[in-house]
mmCIF file of the C-alpha atoms, coordinates in Angstrom:
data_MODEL
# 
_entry.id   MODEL 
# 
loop_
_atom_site.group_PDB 
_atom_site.id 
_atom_site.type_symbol 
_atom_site.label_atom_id 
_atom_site.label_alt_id 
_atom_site.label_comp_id 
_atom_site.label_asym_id 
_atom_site.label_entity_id 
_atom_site.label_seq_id 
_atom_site.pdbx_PDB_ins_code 
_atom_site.Cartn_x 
_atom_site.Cartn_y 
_atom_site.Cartn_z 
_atom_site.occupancy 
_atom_site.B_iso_or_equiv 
_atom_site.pdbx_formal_charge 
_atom_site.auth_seq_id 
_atom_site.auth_comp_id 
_atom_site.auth_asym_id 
_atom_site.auth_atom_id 
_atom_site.pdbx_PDB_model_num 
ATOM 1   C CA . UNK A 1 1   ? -42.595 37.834 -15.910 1.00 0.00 ? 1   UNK A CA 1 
ATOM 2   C CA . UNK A 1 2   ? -44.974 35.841 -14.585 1.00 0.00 ? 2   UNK A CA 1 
ATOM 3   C CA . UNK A 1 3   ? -46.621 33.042 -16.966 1.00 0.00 ? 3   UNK A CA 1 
ATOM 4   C CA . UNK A 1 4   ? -50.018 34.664 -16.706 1.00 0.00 ? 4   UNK A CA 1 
ATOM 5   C CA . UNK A 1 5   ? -48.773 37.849 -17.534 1.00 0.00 ? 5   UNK A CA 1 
ATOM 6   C CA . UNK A 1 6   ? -46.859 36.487 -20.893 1.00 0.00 ? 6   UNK A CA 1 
ATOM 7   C CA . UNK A 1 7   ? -50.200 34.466 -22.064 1.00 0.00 ? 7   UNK A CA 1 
ATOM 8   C CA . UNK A 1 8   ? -52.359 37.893 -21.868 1.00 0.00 ? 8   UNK A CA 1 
ATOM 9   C CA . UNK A 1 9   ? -49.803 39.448 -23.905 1.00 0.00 ? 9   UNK A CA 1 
ATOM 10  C CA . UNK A 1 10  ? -49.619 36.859 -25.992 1.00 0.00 ? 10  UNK A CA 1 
ATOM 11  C CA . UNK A 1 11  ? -53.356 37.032 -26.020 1.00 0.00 ? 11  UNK A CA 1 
ATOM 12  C CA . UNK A 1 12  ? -53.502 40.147 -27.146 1.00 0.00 ? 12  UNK A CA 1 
ATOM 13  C CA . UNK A 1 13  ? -50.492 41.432 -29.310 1.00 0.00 ? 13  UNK A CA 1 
ATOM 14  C CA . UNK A 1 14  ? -51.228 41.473 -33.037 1.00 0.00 ? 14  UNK A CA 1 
ATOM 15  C CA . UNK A 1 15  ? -48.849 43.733 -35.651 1.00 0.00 ? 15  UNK A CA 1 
ATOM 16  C CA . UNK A 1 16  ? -51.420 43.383 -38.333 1.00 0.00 ? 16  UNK A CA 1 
ATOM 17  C CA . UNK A 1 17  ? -54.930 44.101 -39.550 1.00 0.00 ? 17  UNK A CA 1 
ATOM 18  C CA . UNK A 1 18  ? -56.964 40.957 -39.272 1.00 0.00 ? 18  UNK A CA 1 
ATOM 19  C CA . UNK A 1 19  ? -60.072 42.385 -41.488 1.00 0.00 ? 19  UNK A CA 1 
ATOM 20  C CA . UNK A 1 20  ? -57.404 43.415 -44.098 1.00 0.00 ? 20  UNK A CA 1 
ATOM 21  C CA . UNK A 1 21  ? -56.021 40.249 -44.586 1.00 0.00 ? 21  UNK A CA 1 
ATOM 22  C CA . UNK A 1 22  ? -56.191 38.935 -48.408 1.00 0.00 ? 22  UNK A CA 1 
ATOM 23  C CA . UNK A 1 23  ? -57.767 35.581 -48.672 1.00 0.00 ? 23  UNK A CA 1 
ATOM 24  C CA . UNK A 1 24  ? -55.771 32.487 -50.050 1.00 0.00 ? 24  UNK A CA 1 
ATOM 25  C CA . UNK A 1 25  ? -56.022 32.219 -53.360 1.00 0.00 ? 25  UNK A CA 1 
ATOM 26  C CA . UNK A 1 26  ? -56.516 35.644 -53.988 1.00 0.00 ? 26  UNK A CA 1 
ATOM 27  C CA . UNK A 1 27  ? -54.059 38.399 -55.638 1.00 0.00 ? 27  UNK A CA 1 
ATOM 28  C CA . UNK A 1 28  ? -51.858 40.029 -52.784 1.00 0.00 ? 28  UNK A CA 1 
ATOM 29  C CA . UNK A 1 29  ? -52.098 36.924 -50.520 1.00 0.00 ? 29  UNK A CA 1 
ATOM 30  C CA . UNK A 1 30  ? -49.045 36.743 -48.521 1.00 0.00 ? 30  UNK A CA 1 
ATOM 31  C CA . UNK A 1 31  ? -48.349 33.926 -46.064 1.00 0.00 ? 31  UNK A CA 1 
ATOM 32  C CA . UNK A 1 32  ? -45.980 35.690 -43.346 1.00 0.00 ? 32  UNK A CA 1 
ATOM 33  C CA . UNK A 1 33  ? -48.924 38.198 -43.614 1.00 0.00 ? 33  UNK A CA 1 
ATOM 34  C CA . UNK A 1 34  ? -49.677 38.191 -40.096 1.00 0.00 ? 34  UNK A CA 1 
ATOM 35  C CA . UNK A 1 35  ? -45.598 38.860 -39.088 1.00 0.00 ? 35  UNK A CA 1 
ATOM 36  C CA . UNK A 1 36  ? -44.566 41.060 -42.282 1.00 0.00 ? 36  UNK A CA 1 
ATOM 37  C CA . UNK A 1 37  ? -45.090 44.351 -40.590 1.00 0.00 ? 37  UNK A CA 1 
ATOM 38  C CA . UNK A 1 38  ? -42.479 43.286 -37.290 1.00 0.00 ? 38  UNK A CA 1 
ATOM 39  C CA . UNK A 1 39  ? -40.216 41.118 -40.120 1.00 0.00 ? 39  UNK A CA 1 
ATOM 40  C CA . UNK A 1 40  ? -40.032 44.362 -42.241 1.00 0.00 ? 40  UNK A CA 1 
ATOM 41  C CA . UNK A 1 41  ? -38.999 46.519 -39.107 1.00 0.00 ? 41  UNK A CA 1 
ATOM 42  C CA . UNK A 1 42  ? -36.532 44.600 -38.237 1.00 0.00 ? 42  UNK A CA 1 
ATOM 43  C CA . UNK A 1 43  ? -35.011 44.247 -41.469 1.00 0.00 ? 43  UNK A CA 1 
ATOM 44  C CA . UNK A 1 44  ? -35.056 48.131 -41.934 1.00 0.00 ? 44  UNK A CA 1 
ATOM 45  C CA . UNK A 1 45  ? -33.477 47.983 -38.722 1.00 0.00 ? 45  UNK A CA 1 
ATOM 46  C CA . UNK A 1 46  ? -30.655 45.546 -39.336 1.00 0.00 ? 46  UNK A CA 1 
ATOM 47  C CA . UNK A 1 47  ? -30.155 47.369 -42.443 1.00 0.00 ? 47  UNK A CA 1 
ATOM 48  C CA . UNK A 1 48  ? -29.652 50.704 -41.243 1.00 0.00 ? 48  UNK A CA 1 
ATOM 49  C CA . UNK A 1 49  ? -27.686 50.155 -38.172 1.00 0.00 ? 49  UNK A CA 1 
ATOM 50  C CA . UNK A 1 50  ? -24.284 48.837 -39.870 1.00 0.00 ? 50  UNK A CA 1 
ATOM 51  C CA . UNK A 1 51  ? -22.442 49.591 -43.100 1.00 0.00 ? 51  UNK A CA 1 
ATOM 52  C CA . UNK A 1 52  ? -21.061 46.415 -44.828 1.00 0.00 ? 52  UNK A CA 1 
ATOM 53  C CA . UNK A 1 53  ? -17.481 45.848 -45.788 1.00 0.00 ? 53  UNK A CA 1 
ATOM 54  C CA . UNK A 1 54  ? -16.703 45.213 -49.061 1.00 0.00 ? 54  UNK A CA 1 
ATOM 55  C CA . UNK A 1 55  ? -16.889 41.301 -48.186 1.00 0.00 ? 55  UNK A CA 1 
ATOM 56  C CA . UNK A 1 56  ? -20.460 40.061 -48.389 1.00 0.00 ? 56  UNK A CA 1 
ATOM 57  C CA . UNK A 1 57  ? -21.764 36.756 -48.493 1.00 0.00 ? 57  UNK A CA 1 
ATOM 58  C CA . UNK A 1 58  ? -25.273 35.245 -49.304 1.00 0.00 ? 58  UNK A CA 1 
ATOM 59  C CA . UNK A 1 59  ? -26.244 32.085 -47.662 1.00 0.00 ? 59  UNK A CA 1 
ATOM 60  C CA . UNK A 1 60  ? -29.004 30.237 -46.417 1.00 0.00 ? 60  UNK A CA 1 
ATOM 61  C CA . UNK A 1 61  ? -30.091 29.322 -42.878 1.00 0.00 ? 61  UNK A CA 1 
ATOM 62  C CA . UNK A 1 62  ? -32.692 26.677 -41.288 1.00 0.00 ? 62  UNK A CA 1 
ATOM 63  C CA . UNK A 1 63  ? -34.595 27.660 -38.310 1.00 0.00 ? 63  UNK A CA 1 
ATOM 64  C CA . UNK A 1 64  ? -35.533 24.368 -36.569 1.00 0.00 ? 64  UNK A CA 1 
ATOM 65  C CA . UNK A 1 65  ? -39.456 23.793 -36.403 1.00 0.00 ? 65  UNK A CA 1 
ATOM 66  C CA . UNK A 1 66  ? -41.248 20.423 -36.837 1.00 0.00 ? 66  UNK A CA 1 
ATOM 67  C CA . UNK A 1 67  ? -45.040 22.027 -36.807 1.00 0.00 ? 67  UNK A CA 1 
ATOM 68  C CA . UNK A 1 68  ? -47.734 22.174 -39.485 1.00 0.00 ? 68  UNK A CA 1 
ATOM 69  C CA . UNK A 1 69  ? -46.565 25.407 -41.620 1.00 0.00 ? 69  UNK A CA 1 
ATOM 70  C CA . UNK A 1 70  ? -46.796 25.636 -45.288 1.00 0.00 ? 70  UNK A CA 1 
ATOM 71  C CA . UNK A 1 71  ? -43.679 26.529 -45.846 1.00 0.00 ? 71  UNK A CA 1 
ATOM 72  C CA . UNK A 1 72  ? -41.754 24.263 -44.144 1.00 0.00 ? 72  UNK A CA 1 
ATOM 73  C CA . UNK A 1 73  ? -38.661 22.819 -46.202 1.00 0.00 ? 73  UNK A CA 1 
ATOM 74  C CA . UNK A 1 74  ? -37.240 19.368 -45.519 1.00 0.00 ? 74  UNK A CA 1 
ATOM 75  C CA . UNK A 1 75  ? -33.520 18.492 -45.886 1.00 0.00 ? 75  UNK A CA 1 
ATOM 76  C CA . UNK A 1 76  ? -32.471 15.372 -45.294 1.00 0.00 ? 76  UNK A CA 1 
ATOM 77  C CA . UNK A 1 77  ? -28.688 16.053 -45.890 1.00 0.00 ? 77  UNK A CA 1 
ATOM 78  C CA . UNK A 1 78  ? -28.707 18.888 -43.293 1.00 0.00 ? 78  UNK A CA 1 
ATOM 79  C CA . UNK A 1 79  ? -28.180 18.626 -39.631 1.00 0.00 ? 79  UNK A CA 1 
ATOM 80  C CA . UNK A 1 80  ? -31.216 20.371 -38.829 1.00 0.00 ? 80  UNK A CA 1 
ATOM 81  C CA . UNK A 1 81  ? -33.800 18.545 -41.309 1.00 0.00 ? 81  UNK A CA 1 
ATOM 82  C CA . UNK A 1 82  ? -37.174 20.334 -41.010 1.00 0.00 ? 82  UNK A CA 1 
ATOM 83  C CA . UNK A 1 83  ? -37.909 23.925 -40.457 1.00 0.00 ? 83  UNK A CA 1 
ATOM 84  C CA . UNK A 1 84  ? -38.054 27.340 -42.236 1.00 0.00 ? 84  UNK A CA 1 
ATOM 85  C CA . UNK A 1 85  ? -35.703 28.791 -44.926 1.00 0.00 ? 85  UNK A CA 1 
ATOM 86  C CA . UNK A 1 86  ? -33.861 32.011 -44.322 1.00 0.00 ? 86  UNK A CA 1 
ATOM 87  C CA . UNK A 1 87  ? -31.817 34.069 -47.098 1.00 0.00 ? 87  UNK A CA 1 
ATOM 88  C CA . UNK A 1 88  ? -29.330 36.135 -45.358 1.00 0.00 ? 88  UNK A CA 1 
ATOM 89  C CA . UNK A 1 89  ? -27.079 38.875 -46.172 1.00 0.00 ? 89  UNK A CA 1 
ATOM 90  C CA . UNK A 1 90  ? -24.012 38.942 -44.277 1.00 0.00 ? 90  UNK A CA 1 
ATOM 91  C CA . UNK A 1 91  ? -20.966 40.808 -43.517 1.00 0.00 ? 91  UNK A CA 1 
ATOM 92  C CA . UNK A 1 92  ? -17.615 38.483 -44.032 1.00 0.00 ? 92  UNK A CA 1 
ATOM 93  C CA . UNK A 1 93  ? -15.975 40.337 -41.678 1.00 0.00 ? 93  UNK A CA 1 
ATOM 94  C CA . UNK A 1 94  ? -17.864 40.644 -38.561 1.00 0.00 ? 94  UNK A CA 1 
ATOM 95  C CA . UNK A 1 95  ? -20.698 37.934 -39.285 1.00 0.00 ? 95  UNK A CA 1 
ATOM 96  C CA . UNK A 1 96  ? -23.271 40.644 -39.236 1.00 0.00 ? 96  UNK A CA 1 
ATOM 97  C CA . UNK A 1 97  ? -27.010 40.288 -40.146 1.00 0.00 ? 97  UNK A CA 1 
ATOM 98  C CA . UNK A 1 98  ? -28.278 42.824 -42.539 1.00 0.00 ? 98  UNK A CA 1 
ATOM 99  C CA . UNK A 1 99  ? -30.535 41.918 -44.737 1.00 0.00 ? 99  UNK A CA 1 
ATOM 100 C CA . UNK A 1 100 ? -32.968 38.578 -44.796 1.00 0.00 ? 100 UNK A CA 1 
ATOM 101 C CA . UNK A 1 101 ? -36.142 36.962 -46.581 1.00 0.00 ? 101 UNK A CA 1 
ATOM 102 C CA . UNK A 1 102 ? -37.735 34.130 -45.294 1.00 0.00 ? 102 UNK A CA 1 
ATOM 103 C CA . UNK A 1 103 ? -38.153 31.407 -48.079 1.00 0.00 ? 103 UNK A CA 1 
ATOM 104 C CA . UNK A 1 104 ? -41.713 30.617 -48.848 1.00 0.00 ? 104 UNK A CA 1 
ATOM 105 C CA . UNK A 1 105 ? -41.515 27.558 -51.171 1.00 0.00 ? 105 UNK A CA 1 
ATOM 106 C CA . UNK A 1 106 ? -41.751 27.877 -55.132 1.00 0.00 ? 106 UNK A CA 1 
ATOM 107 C CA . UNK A 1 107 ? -44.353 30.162 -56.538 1.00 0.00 ? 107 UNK A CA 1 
ATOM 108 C CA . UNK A 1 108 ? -46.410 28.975 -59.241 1.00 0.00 ? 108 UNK A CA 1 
ATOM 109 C CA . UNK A 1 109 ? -45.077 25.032 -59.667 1.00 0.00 ? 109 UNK A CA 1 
ATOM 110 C CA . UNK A 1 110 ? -41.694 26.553 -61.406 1.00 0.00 ? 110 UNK A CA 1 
ATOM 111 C CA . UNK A 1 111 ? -38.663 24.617 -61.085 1.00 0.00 ? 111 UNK A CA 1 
ATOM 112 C CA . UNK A 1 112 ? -36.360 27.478 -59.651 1.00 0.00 ? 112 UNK A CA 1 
ATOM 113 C CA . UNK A 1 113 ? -32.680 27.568 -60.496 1.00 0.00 ? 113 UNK A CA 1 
ATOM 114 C CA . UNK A 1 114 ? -29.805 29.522 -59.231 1.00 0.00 ? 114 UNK A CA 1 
ATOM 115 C CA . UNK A 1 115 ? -31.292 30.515 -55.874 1.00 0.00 ? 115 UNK A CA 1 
ATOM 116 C CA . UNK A 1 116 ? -27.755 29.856 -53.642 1.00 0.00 ? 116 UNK A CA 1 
# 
């Protein structure tokens, strides 16, 4: 694919309604807004393409990114230090993805306990 090419597609893909699009501040305000339609189809997808084991495990995942997002979280004890929280849900067994939530930070100023 040529780099033109990619940059007009680019240009031009969106997977959600711009004029829809709750303000900040406002009730229903969502910040993976823009990406929650694809994130949600995926999910579905992960989820219905494999049946766990009885072994499951929960854990947490960084995806590296050092640009200006609100959500970005900042370890310092971790090897990769900056970028954006992922809950998964994983099969023991084969290491398999089926569910996950990206973390968006604390809601309301709460302390939040328990989360791993």
């Amino acid at each position: 694919m040529t780099c033109n090419r990619f940059q007009k597609i680019t240009q031009y893909f969106h997977a959600s309604d711009r004029a829809a699009e709750p303000r900040r501040g406002h009730q229903g305000y969502d910040k993976l807004y823009k990406v929650r339609e694809v994130i949600t189809a995926v999910s579905e997808a992960f989820r219905r393409g494999y049946t766990l084991s009885r072994e499951v495990a929960v854990d947490e995942a960084i995806i590296k990114f050092t640009g200006r997002l609100a959500f970005r979280q900042y370890m310092p004890a971790k090897p990769i230090k900056r970028g954006m929280k992922i809950w998964m849900l994983c099969d023991s067994n084969s290491g398999f993805l089926s569910r996950f939530e990206v973390y968006l930070g604390r809601q309301d100023n709460r302390t939040e306990h328990g989360l791993g």
